[in-house]
N, C-alpha and C positions, 0 to 999 in steps of 0.2 A: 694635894687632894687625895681623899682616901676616897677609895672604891668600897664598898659594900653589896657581897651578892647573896639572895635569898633562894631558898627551895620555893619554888611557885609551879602548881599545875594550873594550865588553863583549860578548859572545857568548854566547848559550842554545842549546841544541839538545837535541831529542830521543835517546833511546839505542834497541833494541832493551831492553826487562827482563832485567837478568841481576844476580848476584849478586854482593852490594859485596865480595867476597874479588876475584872475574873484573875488575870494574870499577877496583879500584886495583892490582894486579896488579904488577907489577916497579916498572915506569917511566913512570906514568901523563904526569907533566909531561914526560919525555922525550918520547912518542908525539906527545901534542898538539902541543910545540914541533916536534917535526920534520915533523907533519901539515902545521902552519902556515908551516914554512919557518922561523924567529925561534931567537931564543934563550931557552933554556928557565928564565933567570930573570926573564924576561919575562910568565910564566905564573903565575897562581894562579888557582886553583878557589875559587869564592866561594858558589856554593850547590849544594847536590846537591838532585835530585826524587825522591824513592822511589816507587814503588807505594804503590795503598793497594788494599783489600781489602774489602769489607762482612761484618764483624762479625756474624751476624744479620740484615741487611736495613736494624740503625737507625742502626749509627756503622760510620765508616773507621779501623782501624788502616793507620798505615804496617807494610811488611813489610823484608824485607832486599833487596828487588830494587829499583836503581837505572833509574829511566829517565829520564832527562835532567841534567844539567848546564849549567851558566854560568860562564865562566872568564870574567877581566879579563886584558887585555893590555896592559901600561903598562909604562915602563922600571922596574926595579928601584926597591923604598924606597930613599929618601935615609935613611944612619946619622946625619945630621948633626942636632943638636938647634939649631930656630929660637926667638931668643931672642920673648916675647911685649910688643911697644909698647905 
C-alpha cells in the first residue's frame, strides 16, 4: 500500500442564521474563493452547522437556518487512479 499525504487547511467559522436558499445562493465557492484570494477549485465545503430549535423543551430539531460552516482548502483531487502494493 502506498500512503499519499496532501497540504490541506481546514477552516470552520461561524455565520450570522440565515436561510440555506440565502447561504448557497449563486456562487457560494466563487464568494469564498475570492474572499480567500485562491482559486475556487481549491474550495469544498465539507460540513454545514444548522440551527437547532427545542422541540418542546425535550429534543433539538435541526431547522433550515445555517450558522456555520467548514470548508477544506487543498489543491484539487488527483483523476489519477493509484495502483494498491
Amino acid at each position: 500500500m502506498e500512503i499519499i499525504t496532501v497540504k490541506t487547511v481546514m477552516v470552520s467559522f461561524q455565520l450570522p442564521s440565515m436561510p440555506e436558499s440565502e447561504f448557497y445562493g449563486d456562487k457560494i465557492i466563487m464568494n469564498l474563493a475570492a474572499f480567500l484570494n485562491i482559486d475556487a477549485s481549491r474550495v469544498r465545503i465539507t460540513k454545514i452547522v444548522r440551527e437547532t430549535s427545542s422541540a418542546s423543551g425535550r429534543r433539538k430539531r435541526a431547522t433550515n437556518k445555517i450558522t456555520g460552516v467548514e470548508i477544506e482548502i487543498s489543491n484539487p483531487p488527483s483523476n489519477g487512479i493509484y495502483p494498491v502494493l
